[in-house]
C-alpha positions in Angstrom: -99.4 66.8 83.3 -100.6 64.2 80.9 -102.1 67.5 78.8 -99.3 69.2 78.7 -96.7 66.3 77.5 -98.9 65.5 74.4 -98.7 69.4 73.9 -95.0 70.0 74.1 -94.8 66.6 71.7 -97.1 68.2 69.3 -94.3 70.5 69.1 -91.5 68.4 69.2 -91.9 66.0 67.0 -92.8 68.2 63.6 -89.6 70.6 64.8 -87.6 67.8 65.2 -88.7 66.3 61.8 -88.3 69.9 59.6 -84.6 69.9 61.6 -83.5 66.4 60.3 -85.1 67.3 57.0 -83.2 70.9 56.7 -80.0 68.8 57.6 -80.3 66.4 55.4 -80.8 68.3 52.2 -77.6 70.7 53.4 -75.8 67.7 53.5 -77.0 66.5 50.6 -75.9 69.7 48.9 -72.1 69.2 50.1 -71.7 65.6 49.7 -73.9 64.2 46.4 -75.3 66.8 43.4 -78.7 66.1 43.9 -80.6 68.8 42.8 -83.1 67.3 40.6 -84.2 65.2 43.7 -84.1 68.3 46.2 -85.7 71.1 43.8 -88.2 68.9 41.5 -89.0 65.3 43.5 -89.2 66.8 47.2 -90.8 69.2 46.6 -93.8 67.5 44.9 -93.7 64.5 47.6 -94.0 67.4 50.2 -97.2 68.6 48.7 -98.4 65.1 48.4 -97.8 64.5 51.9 -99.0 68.2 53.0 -102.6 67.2 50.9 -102.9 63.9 52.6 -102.3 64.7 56.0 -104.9 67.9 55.6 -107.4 65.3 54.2 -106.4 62.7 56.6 -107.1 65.7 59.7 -110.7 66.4 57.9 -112.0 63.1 57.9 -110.6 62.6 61.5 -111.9 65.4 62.9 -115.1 64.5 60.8 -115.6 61.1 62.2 -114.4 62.1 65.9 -117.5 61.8 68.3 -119.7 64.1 69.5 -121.6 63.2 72.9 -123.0 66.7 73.4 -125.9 67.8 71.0 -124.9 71.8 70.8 -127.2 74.4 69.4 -125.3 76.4 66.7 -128.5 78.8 65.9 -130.1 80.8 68.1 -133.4 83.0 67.2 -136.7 81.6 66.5 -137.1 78.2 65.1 -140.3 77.4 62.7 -143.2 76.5 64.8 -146.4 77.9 64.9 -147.2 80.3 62.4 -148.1 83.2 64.6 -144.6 83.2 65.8 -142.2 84.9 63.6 -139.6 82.9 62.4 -136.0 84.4 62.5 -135.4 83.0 58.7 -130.9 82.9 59.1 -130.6 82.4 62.4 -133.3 79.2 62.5 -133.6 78.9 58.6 -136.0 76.0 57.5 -134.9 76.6 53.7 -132.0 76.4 51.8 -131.5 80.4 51.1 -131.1 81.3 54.6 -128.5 78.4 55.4 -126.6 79.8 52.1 -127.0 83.6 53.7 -125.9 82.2 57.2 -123.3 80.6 55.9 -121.8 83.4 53.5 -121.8 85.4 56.4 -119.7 82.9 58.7 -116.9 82.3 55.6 -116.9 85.8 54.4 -117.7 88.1 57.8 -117.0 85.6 60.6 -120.3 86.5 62.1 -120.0 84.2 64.8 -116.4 85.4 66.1 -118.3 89.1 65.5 -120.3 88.1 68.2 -118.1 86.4 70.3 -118.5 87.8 74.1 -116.2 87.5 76.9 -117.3 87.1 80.6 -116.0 88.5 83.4 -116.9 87.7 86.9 -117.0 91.1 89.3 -118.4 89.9 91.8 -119.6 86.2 93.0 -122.9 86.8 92.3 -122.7 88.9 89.1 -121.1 88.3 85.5 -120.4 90.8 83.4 -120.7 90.1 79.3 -118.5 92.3 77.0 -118.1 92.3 73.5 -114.3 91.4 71.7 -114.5 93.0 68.6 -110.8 93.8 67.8 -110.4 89.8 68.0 -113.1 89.5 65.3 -111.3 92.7 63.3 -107.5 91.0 63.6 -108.8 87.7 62.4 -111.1 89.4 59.8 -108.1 91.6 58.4 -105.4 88.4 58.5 -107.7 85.9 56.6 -108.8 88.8 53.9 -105.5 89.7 53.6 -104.1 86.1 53.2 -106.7 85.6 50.5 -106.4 88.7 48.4 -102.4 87.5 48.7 -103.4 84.3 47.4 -105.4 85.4 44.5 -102.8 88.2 44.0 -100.2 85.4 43.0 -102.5 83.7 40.2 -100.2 85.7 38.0 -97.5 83.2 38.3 -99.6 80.7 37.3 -101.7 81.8 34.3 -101.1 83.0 31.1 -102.7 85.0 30.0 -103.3 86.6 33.6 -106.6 86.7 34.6 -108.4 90.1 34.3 -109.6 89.6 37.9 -106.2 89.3 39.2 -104.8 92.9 37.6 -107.4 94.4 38.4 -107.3 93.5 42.6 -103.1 93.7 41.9 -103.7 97.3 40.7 -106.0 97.9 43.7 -103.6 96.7 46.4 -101.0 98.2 45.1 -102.3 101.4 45.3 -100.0 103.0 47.5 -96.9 101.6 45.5 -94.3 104.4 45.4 -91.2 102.9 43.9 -89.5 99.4 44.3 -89.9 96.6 45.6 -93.5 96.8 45.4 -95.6 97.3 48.7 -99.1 96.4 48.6 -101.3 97.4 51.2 -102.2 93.7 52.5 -98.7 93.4 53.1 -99.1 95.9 55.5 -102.5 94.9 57.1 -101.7 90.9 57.4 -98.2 92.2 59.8 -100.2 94.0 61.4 -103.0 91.9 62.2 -100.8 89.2 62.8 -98.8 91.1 65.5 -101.8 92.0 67.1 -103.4 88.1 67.3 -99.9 87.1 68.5 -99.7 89.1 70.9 -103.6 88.6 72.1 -102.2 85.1 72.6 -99.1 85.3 74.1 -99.3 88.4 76.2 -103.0 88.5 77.0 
C-alpha cells in the first residue's frame, strides 16, 4: 500500500505543479502584460531548474547504496594463461571496456540480450529471447538522436555540414510540405509499440 501511495504521489505532485504553473501564466496573460517575464525569464529559470534537478538525480542515484555486489560481465575473466580470456565481456584493458561500452550506448547490447522466463511447469523454466523490446527501444533512442542533431540548424550559423547532410538523409522520402522525415515516422512507431508493451502487456 505504502508502494503504491509514493507512486501515485510521484505523479501527483509534478501534474499538480505543471497545472498551477499553466494557470498561472494564463492568468498572467489576461490580467498583467508580462511577456518579457513569461517568454525570456521563465523559460531560462525552467532550464536552470530542469539542469539542476537532472544533476541533483545523478549524484543521488550515484551516492545511493549498494548492499548487493552484482556481476555486470559474464565470460571468462583473466586468470591463468591457458584459459582464454573473453577480452569485452571480462576485459582487463582499457580497449575492451571502450568496445563494451560503445556497444551498450550505441547497440544496447545488454537489453539485446535481455531473456524473459517463463515457468511451464513447476519444475521447468523456459528462457526466451525479447528482441522486439531491444528493436523498439533501439529505434526510439536513434530516432530521438538523429532528431536532436537534425535541429542543430537552429542553432548554428553557418549550419554544420554534418547536419545537412543526415537532414538530407532523413528526409529522403520528403514529397511536398510540411516536411516528413523518416524518424518522424519510426520514433511514433516505436513509441506506440513500447507503450503499449507497457500498458497492455
Amino acid at each position: 500500500m505504502a508502494n503504491r501511495i509514493s507512486s501515485s504521489a510521484k505523479i501527483a505532485y509534478p501534474l499538480a505543479a505543471v497545472t498551477a504553473i499553466v494557470l498561472i501564466i494564463v492568468a498572467a496573460f489576461q490580467v498583467i502584460s508580462l511577456h518579457y517575464a513569461l517568454l525570456v525569464v521563465i523559460p531560462y529559470i525552467s532550464t536552470v531548474f530542469f539542469i539542476g534537478g537532472f544533476i541533483y538525480r545523478i549524484v543521488n542515484w550515484g551516492n545511493s547504496p549498494v548492499p548487493f555486489n552484482v556481476p555486470t560481465v559474464c565470460g571468462q575473466g583473466k586468470s591463468l594463461d591457458w584459459i582464454e580470456q573473453d577480452k569485452i565481456e571480462s576485459s582487463a584493458g582499457y580497449i575492451g571496456v571502450v568496445v563494451r561500452m560503445a556497444m551498450e550506448i550505441f547497440l544496447f547490447r545488454s537489453l539485446f540480450r535481455n531473456s524473459k522466463v517463463e515457468q511451464t511447469s513447476p519444475q521447468k523454466l523456459v528462457y526466451s529471447g525479447n528482441r522486439w523490446l531491444w528493436l523498439g527501444g533501439l529505434a526510439f533512442h536513434w530516432s530521438l538522436l538523429i532528431m536532436l542533431f537534425r535541429h542543430l540548424r537552429f542553432f548554428s550559423e553557418p549550419v554544420l555540414p554534418p547536419v545537412l547532410w543526415l537532414t538530407g538523409v532523413d528526409g529522403l522520402l520528403q514529397l511536398a510540405l510540411p516536411a516528413l522525415y523518416i524518424t518522424d515516422f519510426v520514433i511514433l512507431i516505436a513509441l506506440a509499440y513500447l507503450f503499449l508493451r507497457r500498458v497492455v502487456f
